[in-house]
C-alpha positions as CSV (number, residue, x, y, z in Angstrom):
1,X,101.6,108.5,69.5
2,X,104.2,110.9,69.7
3,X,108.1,110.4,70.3
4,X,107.9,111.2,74.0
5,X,105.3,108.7,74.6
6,X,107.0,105.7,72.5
7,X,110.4,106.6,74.5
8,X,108.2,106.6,78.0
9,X,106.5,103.2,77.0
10,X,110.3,101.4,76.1
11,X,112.8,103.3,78.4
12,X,110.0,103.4,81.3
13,X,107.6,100.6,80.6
14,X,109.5,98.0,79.2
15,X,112.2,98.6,81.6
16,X,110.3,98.1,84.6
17,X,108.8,94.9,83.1
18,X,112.0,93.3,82.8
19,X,111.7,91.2,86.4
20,X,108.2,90.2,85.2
21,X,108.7,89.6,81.5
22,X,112.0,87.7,83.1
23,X,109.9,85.5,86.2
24,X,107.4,84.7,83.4
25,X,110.4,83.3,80.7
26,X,111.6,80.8,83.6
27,X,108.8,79.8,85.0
28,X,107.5,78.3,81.4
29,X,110.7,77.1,80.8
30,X,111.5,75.2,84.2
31,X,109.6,71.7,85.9
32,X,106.0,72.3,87.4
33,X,107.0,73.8,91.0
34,X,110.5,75.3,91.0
35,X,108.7,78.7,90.9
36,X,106.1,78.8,93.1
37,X,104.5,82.0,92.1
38,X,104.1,83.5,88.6
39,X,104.1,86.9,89.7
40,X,105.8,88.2,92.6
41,X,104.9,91.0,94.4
42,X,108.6,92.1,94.6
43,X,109.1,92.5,90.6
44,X,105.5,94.3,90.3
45,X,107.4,96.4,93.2
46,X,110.2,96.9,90.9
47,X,107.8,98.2,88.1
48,X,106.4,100.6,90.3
49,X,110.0,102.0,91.5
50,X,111.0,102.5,88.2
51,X,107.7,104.1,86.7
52,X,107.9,106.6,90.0
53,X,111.6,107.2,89.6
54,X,111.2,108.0,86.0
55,X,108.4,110.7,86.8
56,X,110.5,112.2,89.7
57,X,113.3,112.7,86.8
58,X,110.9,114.0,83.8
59,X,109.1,116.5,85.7
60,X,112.5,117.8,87.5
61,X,113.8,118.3,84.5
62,X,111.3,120.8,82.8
63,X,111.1,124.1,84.5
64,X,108.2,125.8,82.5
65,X,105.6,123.6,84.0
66,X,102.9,124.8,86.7
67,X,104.8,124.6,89.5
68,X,102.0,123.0,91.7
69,X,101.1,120.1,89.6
70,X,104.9,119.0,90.0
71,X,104.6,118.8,93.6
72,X,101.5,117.1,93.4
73,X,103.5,114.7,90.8
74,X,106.5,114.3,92.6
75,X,104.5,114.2,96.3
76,X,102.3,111.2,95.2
77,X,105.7,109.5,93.7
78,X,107.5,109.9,96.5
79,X,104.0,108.2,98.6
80,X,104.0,105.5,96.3
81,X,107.9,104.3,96.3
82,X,107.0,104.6,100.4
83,X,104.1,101.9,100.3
84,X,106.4,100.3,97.2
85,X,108.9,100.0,100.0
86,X,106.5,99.0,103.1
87,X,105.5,96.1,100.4
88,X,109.4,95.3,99.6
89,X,109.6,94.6,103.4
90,X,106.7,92.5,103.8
91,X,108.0,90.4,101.0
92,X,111.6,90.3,103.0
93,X,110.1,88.7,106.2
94,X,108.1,85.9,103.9
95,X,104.8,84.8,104.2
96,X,104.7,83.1,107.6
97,X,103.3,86.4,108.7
98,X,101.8,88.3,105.6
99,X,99.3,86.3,103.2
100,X,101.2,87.1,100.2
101,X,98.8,86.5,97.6
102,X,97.0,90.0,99.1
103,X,100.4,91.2,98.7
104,X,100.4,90.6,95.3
105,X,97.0,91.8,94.8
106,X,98.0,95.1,96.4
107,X,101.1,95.7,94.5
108,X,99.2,94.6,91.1
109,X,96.5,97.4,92.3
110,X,99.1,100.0,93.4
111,X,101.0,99.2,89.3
112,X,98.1,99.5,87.8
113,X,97.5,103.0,89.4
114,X,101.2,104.2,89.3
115,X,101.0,102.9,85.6
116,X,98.1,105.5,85.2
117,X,99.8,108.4,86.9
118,X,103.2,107.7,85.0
119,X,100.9,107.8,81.5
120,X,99.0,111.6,82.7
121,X,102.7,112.4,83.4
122,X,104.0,111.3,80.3
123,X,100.9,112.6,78.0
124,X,101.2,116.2,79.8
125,X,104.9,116.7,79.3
126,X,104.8,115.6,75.8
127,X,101.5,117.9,75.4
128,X,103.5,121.1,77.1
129,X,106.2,120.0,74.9
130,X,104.3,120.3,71.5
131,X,103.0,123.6,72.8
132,X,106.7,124.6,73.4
133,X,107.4,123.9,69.9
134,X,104.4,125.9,68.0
């Protein structure tokens, strides 16, 4: 694993866990019922934000990439922190009107995907970068 990727994995990763890691510390430490939900679709939103965020910054900051592929990249981040947001705001009016445990399916399914495209970001900037170096 090379130094970019172990740097993406705790400054990007880890960080973005942190509402998760943090939901899942209280809710084993408190009674049977004070938190409802284990997960919650706005922390996995929070991931999400922060893996998008993070590519938005790592690709704008290398100019001797194809200049195509980061529009693509920073396109379908910008899509994603959209839905990431339309999901924030179903969360906000509560689950009278949305069922949220499809809500927290979808934002699991929409992680899991921007936790894909944040890794092919990661593993082609730190691939251009070793081939800067050579």
């Amino acid at each position: 694993m090379t130094e970019k990727k172990i740097k993406w994995l705790f400054y990007t990763v880890l960080v973005g866990l942190i509402p998760i890691l943090c939901r899942l510390l209280v809710w084993s430490v408190t009674n049977m019922g004070i938190i409802a939900n284990v997960l919650s679709p706005s922390d996995i939103v929070a991931f999400g934000l922060v893996l998008h965020i993070s590519n938005i910054n790592e690709i704008e900051h290398v100019s001797e990439m194809d200049k195509i592929w980061k529009t693509v990249q920073n396109g379908s981040s910008i899509a994603f922190i959209f839905f990431y947001g339309v999901i924030y705001t179903t969360t906000l009016i509560g689950d009278k009107i949305f069922n949220t445990i499809y809500i927290t399916y979808v934002s699991l399914f929409m992680a899991f995907a921007s936790l894909m495209i944040s890794y092919s970001v990661c593993d082609r900037l730190s691939k251009s970068e070793i081939n800067i170096t050579e």
